[in-house]
N, C-alpha and C positions, 0 to 999 in steps of 0.2 A: 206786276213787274218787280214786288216785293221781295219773291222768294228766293234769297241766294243759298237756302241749302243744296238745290239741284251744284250748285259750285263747289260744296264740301265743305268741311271747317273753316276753310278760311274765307269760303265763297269765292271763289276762283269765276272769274268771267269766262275763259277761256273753256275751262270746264262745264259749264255753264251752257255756254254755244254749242260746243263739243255733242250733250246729252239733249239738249234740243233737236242739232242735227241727226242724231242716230236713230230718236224717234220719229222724227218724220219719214224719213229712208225705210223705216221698218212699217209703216203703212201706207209708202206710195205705190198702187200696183204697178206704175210705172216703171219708176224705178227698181223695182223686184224682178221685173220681168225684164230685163237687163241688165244681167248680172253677169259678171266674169266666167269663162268656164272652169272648170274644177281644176284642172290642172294649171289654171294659171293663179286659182284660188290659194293652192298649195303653194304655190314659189313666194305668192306676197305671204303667208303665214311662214315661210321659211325666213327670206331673206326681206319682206318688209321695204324700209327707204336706206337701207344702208348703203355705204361707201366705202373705199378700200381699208380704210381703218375701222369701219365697223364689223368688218369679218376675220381682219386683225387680232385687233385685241380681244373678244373671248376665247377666241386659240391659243394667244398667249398667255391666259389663265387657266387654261382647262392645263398646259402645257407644266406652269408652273406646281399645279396641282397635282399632277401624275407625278411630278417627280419629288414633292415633298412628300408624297404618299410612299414610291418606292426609298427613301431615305428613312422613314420611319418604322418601316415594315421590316425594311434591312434590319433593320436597328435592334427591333423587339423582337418581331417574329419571323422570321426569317422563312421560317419550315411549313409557313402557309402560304405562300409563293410554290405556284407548279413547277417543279424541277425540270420537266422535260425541255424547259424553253431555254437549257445552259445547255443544249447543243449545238454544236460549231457551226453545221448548216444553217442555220436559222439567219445569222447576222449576214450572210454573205445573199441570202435571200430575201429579205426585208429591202436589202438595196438596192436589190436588181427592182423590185416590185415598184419602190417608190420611186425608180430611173423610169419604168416603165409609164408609169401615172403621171412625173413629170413633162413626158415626151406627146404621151395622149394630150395631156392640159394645153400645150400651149402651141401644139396644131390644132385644136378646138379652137384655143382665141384665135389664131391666125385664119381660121375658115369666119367666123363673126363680123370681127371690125372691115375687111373688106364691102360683104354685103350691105352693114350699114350705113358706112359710107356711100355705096352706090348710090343706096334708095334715097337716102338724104338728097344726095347730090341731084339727083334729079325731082326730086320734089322743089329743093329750094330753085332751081331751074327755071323754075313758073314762074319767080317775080317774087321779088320781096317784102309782101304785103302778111294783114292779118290771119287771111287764110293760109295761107305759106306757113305762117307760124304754128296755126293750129296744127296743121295738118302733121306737121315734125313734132308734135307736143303728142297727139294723137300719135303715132308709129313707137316714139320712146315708151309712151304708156305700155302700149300692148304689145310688144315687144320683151318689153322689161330688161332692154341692151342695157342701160347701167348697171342694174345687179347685176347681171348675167355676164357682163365685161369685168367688174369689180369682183363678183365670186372665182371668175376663174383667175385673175391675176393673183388674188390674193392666196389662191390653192397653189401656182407657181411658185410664188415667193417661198412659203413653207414646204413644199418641196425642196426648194432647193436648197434651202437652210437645211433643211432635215435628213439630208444624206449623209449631212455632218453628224448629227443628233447632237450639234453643238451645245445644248442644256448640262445634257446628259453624260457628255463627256466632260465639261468643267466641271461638275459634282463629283466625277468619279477619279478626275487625278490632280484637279487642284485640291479638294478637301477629302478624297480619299471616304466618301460616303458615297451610299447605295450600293448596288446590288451589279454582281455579273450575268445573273438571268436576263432575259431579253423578253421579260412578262410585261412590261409597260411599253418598249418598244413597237411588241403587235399590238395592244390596244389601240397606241398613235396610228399605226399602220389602219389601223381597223376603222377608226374615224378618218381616214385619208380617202378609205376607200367608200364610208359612204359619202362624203362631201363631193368625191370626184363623181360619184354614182346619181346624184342631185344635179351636179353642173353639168355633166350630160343630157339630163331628164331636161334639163333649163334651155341649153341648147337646142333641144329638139323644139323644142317648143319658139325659140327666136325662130327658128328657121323656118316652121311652118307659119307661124304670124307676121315674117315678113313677105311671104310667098302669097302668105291669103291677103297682104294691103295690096300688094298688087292689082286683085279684082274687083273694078267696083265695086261689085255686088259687095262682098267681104268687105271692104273699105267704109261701106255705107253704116251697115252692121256696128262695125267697130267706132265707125263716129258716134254711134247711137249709143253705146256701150261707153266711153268715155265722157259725153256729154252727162250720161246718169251718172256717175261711177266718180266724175271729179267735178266737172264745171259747175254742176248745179249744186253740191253740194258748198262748192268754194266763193258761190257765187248768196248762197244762205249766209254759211262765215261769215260774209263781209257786211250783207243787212244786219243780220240777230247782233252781233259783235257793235255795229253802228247803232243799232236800236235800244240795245241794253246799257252801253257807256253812256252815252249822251242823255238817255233819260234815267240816270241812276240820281238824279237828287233827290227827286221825290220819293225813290225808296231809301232814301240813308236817312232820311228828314223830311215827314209830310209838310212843316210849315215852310218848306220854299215851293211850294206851289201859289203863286202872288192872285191873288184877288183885287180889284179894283177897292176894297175898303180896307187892304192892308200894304200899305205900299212899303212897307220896313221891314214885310218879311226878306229872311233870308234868301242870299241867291246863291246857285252851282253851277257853275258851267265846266263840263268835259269837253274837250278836244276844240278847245276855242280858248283865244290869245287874243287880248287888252291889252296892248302895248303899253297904252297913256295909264295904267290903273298905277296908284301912287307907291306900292309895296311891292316887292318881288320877296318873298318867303322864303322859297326852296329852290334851290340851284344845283343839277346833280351832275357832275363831268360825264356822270358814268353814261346818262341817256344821249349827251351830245351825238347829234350825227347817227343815232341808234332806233330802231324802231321798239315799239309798245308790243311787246309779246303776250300778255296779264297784265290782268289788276287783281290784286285780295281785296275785295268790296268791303267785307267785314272787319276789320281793323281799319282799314281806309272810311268804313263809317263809324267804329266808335270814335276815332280821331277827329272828326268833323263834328261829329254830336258832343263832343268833348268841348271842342271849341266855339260852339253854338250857347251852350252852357253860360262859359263865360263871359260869351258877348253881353247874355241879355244879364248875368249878375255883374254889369258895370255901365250901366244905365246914362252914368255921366260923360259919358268917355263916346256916348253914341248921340245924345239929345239933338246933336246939332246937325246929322245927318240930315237927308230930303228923301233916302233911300236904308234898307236895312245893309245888315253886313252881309259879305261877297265874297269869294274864293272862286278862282277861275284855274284850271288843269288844261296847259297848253298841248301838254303831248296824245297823240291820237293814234290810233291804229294805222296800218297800211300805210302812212308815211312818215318819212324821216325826220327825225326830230332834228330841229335848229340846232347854233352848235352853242348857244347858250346855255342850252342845258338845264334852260326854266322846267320846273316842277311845277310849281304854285305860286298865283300873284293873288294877292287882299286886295280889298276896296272896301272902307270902314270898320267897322270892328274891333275887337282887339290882336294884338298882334298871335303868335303862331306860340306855343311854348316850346321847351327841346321836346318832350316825348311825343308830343302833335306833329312835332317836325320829324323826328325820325321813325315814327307807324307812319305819317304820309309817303313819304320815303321810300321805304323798304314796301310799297300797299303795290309801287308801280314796280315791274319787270320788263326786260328789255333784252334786247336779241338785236345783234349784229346785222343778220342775213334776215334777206327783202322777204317779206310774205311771201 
């Protein structure tokens, strides 16, 4: 339980659990042999956990980019830009194109959110219990209604901005750069029409996955699929994640493993809180009320072997102990931290120094939103 390279340089827990869990997945036959089908394989390598700003903003950089690019191309090379794209037709067909794809888009969502709604409404219908819950947890999975809702609004939005080519037109008559070809224009056009061409492909695919929950049969299937695919693996995260924090002293420091003929060795305790211990260390605002996202093991144990160091080069300072020196880490994974915002409380010892205090510090990460 020693080895935090599997975590990377800094031995990242998180990472840690992460590559555990991937290896086991890759030789469960069970797990293998329910496995998502291709085409919903590809939408999660497309669109992944994103949300309406996560398909936002790289548009708004790709966006940015075409148009620093036609301003610099103006600029220097002009004569390498296809000419044929300065004709007059072109601009008045770009628009009708992207009036078109706006119009397809958001009778698309408008066919979506009803269905979902439905099916929802009548699952939650059964009663407001655990299976209720899954069962709505399962549909959103294999469905993939939030991308699929979130891909297409966010293809609205830029449509509708983009009829303007509002970028493109502040460049060209507030600062009087770039180009009157209409070469970057069809590019944008070009990526509209494969993204619209994706959240089709997406759609199809919500619609025939909420048509197949419908059937038990199907329904059954897809619980089986979701149970390998998230629960069990979310349900590893929260053991390996439990099993590797809480027994991390004894790899950052074999001598707090206590024996009955050394009662002064060192102690560590993870995701456990001694109110009564006489010291509070480290106090961070920033975890108050926040959950344990990571720990850097590695810094977080030279920092402890750091201070282990000096306990035992101050021999005076500990004599009168009954127990050795102790460091206890209140914050824990999968729940909310107090709003105290304890880091680290001592129990004999010597006390904490600033660079111990800020590698213990900066060793924890934390994250707003609930596991």
């Amino acid at each position: 339980m020693d080895d935090w390279k599997a975590g990377g340089w800094l031995g990242s827990l998180g990472l840690r659990v992460a590559r555990e869990i991937e290896e086991h997945l890759k030789t469960n036959p069970t797990i293998r042999g329910a496995r998502q089908p291709l085409r919903m394989r590809f939408l999660l390598l497309l669109f992944g956990e994103r949300r309406l700003l996560g398909f936002l903003l790289p548009y708004a950089l790709l966006v940015v980019a075409l148009v620093a690019a036609e301003v610099i191309l103006a600029w220097c090379c002009n004569d390498l830009l296809p000419q044929w794209t300065a004709a007059e037709k072109i601009s008045p067909l770009l628009k009708d194109v992207t009036s078109y794809f706006l119009g397809a888009q958001v009778t698309a969502i408008g066919l979506l959110f009803p269905i979902a709604v439905a099916l929802v409404t009548l699952i939650v219908q059964r009663g407001d219990n655990s299976s209720t819950i899954s069962e709505v947890q399962i549909y959103f999975s294999e469905t993939l209604a939030y991308q699929v809702g979130a891909s297409g609004i966010a293809l609205s939005i830029v449509l509708g901005v983009q009829l303007l080519w509002s970028m493109q037109f502040t460049v060209h008559y507030f600062f009087e750069a770039g180009t009157s070809l209409q070469f970057f224009k069809i590019v944008l056009t070009c990526v509209h029409m494969v993204w619209f061409s994706v959240n089709l492909a997406a759609i199809w695919h919500f619609l025939f996955a909420s048509l197949s929950y419908i059937r038990p049969a199907e329904r059954a299937v897809m619980r089986k699929r979701f149970t390998a695919q998230y629960a069990i693996p979310a349900d590893l995260k929260e053991r390996l994640t439990h099993l590797f924090y809480e027994g991390a002293a004894t790899s950052i420091l074999p001598e707090s493993k206590k024996t009955l003929s050394d009662p002064k060795a060192p102690s560590f305790f993870f995701g456990h809180d001694f109110r009564d211990w006489e010291y509070t260390e480290i106090t961070d605002q920033g975890a108050a009320g926040k959950y344990l996202k990571d720990v850097w093991m590695r810094p977080l144990g030279w920092a402890i072997r750091r201070w282990y160091t000096r306990c035992k080069a101050s021999p005076n300072k500990n004599k009168h102990y009954a127990s050795g020196p102790a460091l206890c880490f209140p914050v824990n994974f999968f729940t909310q931290g107090a709003q105290d915002g304890v880091v680290c409380r001592r129990q004999n010892g010597v006390p904490l120094d600033y660079l111990e205090r800020f590698i213990i510090k900066h060793a924890f990460r934390y994250t707003s939103i609930a596991p």
